[in-house]
N, C-alpha and C positions, 0 to 999 in steps of 0.2 A: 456451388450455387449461391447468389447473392439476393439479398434484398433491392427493390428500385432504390435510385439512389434521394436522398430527403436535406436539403440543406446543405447539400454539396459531401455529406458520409454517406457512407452504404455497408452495413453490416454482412457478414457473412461469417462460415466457418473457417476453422482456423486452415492453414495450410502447412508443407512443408519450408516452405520458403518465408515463411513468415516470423521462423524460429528466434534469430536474433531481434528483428524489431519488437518484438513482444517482449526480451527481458529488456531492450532500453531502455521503452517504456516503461516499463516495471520496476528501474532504477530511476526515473526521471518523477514519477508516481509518488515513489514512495521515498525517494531518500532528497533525491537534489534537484526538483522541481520546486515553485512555487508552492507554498498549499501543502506541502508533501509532511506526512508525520515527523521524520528527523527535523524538520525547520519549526513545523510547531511546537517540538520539544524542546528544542532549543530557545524559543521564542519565550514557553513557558519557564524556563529555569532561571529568566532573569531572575525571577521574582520568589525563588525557593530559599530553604534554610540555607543552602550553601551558599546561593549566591549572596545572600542576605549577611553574612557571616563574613566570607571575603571583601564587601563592602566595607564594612564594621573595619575591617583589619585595616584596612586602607587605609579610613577616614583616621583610625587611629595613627596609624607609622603616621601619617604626615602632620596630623597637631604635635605627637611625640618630639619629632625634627626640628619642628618650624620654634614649639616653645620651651624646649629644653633641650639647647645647643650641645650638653654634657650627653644625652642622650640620642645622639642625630643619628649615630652608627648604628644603633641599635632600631631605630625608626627607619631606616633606610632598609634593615635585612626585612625588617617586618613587612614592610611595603612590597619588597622584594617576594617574600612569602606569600603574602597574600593575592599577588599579580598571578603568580606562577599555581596558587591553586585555583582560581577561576578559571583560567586556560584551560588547565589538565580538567577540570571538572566538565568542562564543555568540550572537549578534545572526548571524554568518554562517553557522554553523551551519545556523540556522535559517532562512534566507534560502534556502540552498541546496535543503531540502528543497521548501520555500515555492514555489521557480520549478520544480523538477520537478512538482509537483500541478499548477501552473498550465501548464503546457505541455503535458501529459494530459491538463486541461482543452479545452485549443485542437487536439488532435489527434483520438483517436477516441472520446473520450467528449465531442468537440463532437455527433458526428452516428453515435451506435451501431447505429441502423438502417442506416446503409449502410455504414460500416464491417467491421461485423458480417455483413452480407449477408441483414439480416432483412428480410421484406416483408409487406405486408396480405394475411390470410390472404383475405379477398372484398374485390373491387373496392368494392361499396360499405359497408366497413367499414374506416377506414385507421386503427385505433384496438390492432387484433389484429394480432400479428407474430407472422411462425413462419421461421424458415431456410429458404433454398430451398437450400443447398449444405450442408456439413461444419463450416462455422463457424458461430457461435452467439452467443445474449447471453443470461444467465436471472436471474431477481432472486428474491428469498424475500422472504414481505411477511409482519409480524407481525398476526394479525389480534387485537382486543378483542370482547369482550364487554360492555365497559358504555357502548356508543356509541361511544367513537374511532373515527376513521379507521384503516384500516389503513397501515402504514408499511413501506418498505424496508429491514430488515435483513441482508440479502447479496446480493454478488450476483460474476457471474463470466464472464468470455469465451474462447470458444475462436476462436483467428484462427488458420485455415488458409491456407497462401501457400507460394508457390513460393522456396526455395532450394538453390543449386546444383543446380537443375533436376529440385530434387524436392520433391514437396509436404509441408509441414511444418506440423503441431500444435502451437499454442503456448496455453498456458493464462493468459490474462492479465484484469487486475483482480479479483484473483480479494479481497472485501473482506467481512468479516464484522463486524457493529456492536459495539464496546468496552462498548454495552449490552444486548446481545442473546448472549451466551455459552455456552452449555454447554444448547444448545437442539439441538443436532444440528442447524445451517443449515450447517457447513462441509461434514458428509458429504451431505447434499440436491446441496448442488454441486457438488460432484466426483465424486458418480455419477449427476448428469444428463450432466454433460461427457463424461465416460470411456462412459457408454452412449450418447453422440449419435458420440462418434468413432468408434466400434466399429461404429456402423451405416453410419458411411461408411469403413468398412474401413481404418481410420487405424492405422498400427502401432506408435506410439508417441505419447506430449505429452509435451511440454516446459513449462518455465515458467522465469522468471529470481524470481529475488530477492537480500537485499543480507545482509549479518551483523549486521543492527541486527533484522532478523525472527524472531524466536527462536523465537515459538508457532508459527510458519506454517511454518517448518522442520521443527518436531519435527510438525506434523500431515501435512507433503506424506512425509516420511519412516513416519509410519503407514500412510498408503495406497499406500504402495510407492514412491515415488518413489526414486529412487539421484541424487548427486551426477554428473553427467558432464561438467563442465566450471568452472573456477574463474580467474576475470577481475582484476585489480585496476585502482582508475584514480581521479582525482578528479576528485569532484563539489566544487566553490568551494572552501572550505577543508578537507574532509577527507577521506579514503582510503577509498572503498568499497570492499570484497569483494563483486563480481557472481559468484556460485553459479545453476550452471545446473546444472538435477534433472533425469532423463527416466524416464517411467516406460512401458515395456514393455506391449502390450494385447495 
């Protein structure tokens, strides 16, 4: 079952056939989209101690070469050095993000129908999924008009689970397409989510995210979301801020 459709998306629940479009997306999201946290980290690193430092080296090997000819070999390996660690510094970077997508590949967005706790809505239809509990999976698909296929551009999970022996809302992959923008697919989802908790009498969601998410902060902050928890730790080579938002229902 779907929503009417609103600007050419139409949200609904997730399905079985929808398995692969939702990790594209989810790689396109988060790693090699526009927008996507591994490019704003990237984007941020010009400007860090490292990158700041291999500059340095740079600027040096080439006055070293340029004003003492005796010393040119030695301004040329430097140069050399310091080329080669910018790269690899940025090469890891990007590595780091790389193996988090791929490891939320291999966990619950290997198998979202049970993760999620979705099931075939009739025994002989195993194509329709609908929650049998609190948690959820929903996708927004862009539909055409001049023949295309429709396509996945958002989508989102709610995973309810037990901690410290109480049961807990967490809003997770929550992913809207870098082509698909200012379509209103983020509020489709997070008032499917917030009205499927609400019916299972859930008094709050959560969700994490990092300091490289900047639109997805200033949008979980429009729909009320509050900061209530702030983490730091590294991922490969660089320092995440894990921000945990919780919003009150």
């Amino acid at each position: 079952m779907s929503l009417p459709s609103k600007n050419g998306v139409r949200i609904r629940k997730f399905r079985a056939s929808d398995l692969n479009g939702v990790r594209e997306l989810f790689m396109l999201g988060m790693a090699r989209g526009p927008g996507s946290p591994r490019r704003v980290a990237l984007k941020e690193s010009l400007l860090d101690w490292a990158s700041c430092l291999a500059y340095l080296l740079v600027f040096s090997s080439v006055v070293l070469a340029a004003q003492y000819p005796q010393w040119r070999t030695i301004g040329y390996s430097l140069l050399i050095g310091a080329t080669t660690l910018f790269f690899t510094y940025r090469w890891m970077i990007s590595e780091s993000f790389i193996a988090y997508c791929n490891n939320s590949l291999k966990t619950d967005l290997a198998d979202i129908a049970n993760f999620y706790h979705m099931k075939p809505m009739d025994s002989d239809d195993k194509e329709e999924l609908s929650p049998v509990g609190p948690s959820g999976f929903w996708v927004v698909e862009r539909e055409y008009t001049d023949g295309r296929e429709s396509e996945i551009v958002g989508c989102v999970g709610l995973d309810c689970h037990l901690k410290d022996g109480n049961l807990r809302a967490e809003l997770r992959r929550m992913v809207v397409s870098p082509h698909h923008r200012r379509l209103g697919i983020a509020a489709l989802l997070i008032q499917q989510l917030v009205a499927h908790a609400r019916q299972h009498r859930m008094t709050a969601v959560y969700l994490g995210t990092t300091q490289y998410q900047h639109a997805a902060i200033r949008m979980y902050q429009k729909f009320g979301w509050v900061e209530s928890r702030r983490d730091f730790y590294r991922e490969g080579t660089i320092k995440v801020t894990l921000l945990e938002y919780r919003l009150d229902l």
